[in-house]
C-alpha positions as CSV (number, residue, x, y, z in Angstrom):
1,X,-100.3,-2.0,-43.2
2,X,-96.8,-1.3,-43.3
3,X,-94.4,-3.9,-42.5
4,X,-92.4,-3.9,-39.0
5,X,-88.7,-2.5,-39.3
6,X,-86.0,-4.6,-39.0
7,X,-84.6,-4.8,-35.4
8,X,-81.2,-5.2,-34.1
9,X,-80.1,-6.4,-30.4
10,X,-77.4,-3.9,-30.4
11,X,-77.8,-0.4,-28.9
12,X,-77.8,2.2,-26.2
13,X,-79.6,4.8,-24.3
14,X,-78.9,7.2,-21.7
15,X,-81.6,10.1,-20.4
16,X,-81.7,12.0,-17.0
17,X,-83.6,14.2,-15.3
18,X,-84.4,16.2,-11.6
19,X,-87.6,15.3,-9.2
20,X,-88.2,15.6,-5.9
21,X,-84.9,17.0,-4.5
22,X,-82.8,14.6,-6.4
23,X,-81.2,13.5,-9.8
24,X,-81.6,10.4,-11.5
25,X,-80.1,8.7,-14.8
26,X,-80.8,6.1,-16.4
27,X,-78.0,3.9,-18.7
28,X,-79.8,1.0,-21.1
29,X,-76.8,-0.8,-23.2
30,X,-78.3,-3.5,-25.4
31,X,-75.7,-6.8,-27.3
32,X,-76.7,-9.8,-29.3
33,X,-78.5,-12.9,-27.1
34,X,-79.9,-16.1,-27.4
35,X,-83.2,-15.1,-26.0
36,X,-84.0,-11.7,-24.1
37,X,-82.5,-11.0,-20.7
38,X,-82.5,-8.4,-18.9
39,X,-80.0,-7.1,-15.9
40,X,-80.8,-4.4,-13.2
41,X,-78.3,-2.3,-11.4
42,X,-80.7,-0.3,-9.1
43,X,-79.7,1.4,-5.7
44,X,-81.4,1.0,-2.4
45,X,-85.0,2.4,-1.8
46,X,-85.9,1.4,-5.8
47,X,-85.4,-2.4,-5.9
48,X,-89.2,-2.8,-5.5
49,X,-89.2,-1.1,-9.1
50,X,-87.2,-4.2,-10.7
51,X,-90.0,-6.9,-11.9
52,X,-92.6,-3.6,-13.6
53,X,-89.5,-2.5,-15.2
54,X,-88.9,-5.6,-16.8
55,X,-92.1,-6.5,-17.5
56,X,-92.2,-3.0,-19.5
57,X,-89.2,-3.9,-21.6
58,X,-90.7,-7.6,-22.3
59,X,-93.2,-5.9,-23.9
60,X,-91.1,-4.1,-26.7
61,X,-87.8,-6.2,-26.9
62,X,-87.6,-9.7,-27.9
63,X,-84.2,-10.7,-27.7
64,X,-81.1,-9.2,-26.6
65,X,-78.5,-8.9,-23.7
66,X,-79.9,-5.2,-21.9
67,X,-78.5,-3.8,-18.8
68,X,-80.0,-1.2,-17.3
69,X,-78.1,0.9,-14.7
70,X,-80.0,3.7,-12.4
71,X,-77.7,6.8,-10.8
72,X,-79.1,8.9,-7.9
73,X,-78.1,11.6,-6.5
74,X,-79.8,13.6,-3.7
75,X,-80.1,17.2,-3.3
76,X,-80.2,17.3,0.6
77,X,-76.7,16.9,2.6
78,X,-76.9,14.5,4.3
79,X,-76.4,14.6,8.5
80,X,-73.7,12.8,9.9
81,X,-74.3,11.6,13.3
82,X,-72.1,9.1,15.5
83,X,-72.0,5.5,15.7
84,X,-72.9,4.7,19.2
85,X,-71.2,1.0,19.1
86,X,-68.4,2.3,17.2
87,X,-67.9,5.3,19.8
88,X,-68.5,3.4,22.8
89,X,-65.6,0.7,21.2
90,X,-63.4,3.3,20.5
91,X,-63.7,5.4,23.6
92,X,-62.9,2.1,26.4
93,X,-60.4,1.1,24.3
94,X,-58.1,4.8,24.3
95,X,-59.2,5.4,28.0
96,X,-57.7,2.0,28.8
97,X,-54.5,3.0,26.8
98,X,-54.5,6.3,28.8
99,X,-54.8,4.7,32.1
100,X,-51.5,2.3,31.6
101,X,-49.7,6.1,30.5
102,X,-48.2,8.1,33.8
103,X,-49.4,11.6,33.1
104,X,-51.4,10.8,29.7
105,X,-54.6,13.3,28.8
106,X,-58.1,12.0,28.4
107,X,-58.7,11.2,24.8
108,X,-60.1,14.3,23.1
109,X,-63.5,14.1,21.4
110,X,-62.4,15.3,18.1
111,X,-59.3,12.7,18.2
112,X,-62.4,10.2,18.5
113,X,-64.6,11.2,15.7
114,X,-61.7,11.4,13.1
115,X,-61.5,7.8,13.6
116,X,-63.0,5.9,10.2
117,X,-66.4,4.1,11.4
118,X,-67.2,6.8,14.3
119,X,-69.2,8.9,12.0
120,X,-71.7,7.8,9.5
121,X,-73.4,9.8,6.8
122,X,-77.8,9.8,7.3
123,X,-80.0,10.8,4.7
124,X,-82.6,13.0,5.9
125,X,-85.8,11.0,5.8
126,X,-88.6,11.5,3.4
127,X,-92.1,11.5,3.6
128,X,-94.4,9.0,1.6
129,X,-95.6,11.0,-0.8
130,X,-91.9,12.6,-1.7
131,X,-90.8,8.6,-2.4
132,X,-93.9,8.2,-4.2
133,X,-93.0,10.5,-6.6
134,X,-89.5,9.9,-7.0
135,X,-90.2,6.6,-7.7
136,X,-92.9,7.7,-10.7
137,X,-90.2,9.9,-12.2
138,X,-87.9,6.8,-12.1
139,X,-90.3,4.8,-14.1
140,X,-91.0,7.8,-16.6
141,X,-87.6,8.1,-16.9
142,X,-87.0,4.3,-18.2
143,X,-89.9,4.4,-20.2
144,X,-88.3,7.5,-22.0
145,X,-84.8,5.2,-22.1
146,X,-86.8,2.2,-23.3
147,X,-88.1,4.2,-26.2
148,X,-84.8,5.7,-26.8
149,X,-82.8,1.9,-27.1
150,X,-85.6,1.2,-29.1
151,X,-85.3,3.9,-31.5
152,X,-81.1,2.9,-31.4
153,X,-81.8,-0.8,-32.3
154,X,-84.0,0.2,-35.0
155,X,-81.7,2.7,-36.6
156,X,-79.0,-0.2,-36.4
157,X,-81.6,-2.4,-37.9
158,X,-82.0,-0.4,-40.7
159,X,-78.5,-0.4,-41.6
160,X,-78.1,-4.1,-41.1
161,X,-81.3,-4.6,-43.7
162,X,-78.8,-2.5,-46.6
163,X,-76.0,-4.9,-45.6
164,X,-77.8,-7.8,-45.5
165,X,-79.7,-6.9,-48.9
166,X,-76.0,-6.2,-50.4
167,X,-75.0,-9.7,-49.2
168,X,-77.7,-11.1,-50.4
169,X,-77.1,-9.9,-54.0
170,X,-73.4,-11.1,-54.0
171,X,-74.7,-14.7,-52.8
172,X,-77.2,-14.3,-55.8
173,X,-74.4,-13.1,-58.5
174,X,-72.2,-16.0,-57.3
175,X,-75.1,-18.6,-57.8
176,X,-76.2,-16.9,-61.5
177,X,-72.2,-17.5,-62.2
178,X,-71.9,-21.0,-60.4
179,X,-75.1,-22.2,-62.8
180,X,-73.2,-20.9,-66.2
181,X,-70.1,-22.9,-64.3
182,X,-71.7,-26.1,-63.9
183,X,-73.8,-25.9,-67.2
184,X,-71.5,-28.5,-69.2
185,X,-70.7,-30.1,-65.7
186,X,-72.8,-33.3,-66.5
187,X,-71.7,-33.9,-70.1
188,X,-68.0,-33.2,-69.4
189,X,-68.3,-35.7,-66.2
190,X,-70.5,-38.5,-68.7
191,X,-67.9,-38.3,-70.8
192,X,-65.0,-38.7,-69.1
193,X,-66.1,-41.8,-67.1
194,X,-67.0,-43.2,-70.3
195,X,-63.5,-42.8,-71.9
196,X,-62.3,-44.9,-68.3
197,X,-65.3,-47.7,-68.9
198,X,-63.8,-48.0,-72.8
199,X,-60.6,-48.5,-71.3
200,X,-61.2,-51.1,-68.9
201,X,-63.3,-52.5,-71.4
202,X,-60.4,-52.9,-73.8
203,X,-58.9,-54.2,-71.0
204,X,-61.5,-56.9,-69.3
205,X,-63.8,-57.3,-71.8
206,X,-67.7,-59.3,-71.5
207,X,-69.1,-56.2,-69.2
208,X,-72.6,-54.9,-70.8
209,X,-72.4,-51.7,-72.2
210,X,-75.8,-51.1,-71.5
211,X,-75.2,-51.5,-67.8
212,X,-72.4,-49.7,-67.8
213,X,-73.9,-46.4,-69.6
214,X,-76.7,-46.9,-66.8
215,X,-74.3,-46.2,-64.3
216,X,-72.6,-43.7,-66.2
217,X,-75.5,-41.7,-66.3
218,X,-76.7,-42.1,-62.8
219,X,-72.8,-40.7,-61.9
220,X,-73.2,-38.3,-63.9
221,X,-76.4,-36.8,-62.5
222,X,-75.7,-37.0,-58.9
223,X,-72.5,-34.5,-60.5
224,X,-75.7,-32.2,-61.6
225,X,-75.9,-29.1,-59.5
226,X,-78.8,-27.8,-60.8
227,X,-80.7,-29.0,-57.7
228,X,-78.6,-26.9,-55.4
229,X,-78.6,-23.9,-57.5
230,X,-82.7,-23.8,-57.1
231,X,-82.2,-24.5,-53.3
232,X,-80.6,-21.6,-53.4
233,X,-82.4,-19.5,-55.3
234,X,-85.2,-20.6,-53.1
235,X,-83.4,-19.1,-50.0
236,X,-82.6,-16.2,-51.3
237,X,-85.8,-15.1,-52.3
238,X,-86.9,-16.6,-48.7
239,X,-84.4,-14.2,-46.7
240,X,-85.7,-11.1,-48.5
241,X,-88.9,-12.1,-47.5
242,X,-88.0,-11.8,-44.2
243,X,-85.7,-8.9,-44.2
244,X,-88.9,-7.3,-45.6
245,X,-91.3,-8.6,-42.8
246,X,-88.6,-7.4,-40.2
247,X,-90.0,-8.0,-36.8
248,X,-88.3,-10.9,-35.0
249,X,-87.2,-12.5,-38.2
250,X,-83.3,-13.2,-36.7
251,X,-84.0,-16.7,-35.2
252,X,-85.6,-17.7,-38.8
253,X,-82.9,-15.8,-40.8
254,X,-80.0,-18.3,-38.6
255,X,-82.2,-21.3,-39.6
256,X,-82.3,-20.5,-43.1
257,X,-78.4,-19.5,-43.3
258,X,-77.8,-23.0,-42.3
259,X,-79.5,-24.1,-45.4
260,X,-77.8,-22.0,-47.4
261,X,-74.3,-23.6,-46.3
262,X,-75.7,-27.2,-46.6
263,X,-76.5,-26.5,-50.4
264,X,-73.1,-24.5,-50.6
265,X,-71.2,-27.4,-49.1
266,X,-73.3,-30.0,-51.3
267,X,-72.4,-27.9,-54.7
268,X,-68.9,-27.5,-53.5
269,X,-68.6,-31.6,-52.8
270,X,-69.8,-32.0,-56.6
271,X,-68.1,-29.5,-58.3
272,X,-65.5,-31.1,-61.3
273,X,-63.8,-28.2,-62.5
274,X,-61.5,-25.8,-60.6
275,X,-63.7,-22.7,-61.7
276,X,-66.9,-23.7,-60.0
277,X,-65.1,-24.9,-57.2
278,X,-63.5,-21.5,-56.5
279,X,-66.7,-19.9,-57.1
280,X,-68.4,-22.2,-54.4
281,X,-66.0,-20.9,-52.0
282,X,-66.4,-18.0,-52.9
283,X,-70.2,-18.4,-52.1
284,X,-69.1,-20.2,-48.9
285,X,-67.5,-17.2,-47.7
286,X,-70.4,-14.8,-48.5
287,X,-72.8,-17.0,-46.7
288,X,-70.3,-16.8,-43.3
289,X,-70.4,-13.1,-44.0
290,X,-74.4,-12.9,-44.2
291,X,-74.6,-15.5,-41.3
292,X,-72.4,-13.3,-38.8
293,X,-74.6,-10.0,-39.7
294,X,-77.6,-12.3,-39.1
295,X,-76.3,-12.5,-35.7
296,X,-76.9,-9.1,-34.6
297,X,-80.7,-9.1,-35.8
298,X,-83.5,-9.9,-32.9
């Protein structure tokens, strides 16, 4: 069975098409999210669409920030017919202005409908079976939309796995170069602290030198970073596991990022020489720069 592909939350989708004496298109624009949620622009006569429509994209998209915006346009002019309240308004008020005027004309009709309000654009009404199937070719249509964001995060989840897999080898180079850093780390710390002890000893003398090589040593091993470097390597291998399993692996590729900068942080905090510290931030930074691409997987 061939593994899912990697997914990102990023994408968009347009399609449109003609039924039923009208035009419709559809507009799907996908960003990052915490969980999924989705947002519907749709205008009047398709709202009853809204909670199928969603329940549709629950099915294929797990996380992600979607908008989805439906355009109509209708084929049939529509009728404009007169605002009876707005007329009858109207019409009192510029036959009471006329009667305080000595010799003012009746208010003309076409005076009266160039008035805004007075006239109001109608649709021509539609039978059941006409809405019927405009609404079938508006869920058609998002299904076709749907598959086409889809298709968009996928393609952007493809290119995220390269990056991601480039990242990944970087974080692995600066490790294999951090471990040949740190390799004398231990014996170069051991030895220092024992050319202090010497001194105060030369200085306050009675202390055990067997009690104080004990502590020598057990400084000088927390100063081991060998620990950290296997963490590490652990993760590493652990995020391309994931990368390879690809569906919905983002929320388990932030958790293990986080490891990835505690052991970063811990080797940095131990580090004795200036090389290995440089290359820890180094490593630091590579991390932040896997971690934000991680971002944009679902």
């Amino acid at each position: 069975m061939m593994p899912a592909p990697l997914m990102s939350m990023t994408g968009f989708s347009r399609c449109e098409g003609i039924a039923e004496g009208m035009s419709w298109a559809w507009e799907l624009r996908s960003v990052n999210g915490r969980g999924l949620e989705l947002r519907f622009r749709l205008p009047g006569g398709f709202d009853g669409l809204e909670a199928g429509l969603k329940d549709s994209a629950g099915k294929v998209l797990k996380r992600g920030n979607v908008n989805a915006n439906l355009t109509i346009k209708r084929d049939e002019a529509a009728r404009l017919v007169a605002d009876p309240k707005a007329l009858g308004q109207v019409l009192k008020l510029a036959m009471e202005i006329a009667a305080e005027i000595p010799g003012a004309e009746p208010p003309r009709a076409e005076a009266l409908l160039a008035l805004p309000g007075v006239l109001r654009s109608v649709a021509p009404e539609q039978d059941e079976a006409t809405l019927a199937a405009q609404a079938s070719a508006v869920q058609a249509g998002f299904a076709q939309a749907l598959a086409g964001l889809v298709n968009a995060r996928q393609g952007e989840g493809n290119w995220l796995g390269l990056v991601l897999t480039g990242q990944l080898d970087e974080i692995e180079r600066l490790c294999a170069r951090a471990a040949e850093e740190a390799a004398g780390q231990p014996a170069m710390q051991r030895a220092r602290m024992l050319e202090v002890i010497r001194g105060l000893l030369a200085e306050v003398p009675g202390l055990p030198e067997e009690r104080i090589a004990q502590e020598v040593a057990v400084l000088a091993g927390k100063a081991d970073v060998r620990e950290e470097l296997d963490r590490l390597d652990a993760h590493s291998h652990a995020a391309r596991g994931l990368l390879a399993e690809g569906e919905s692996v983002g929320r388990r590729l932030d958790f293990l990022v986080q490891e990835f900068n505690r052991e970063a942080n811990t080797l940095c905090s131990k580090s004795a020489s200036v090389a290995l510290t440089a290359t820890g931030l180094k490593l630091k930074a590579a991390i932040e720069q896997f971690r934000e691409q991680v971002q944009n997987i679902e």
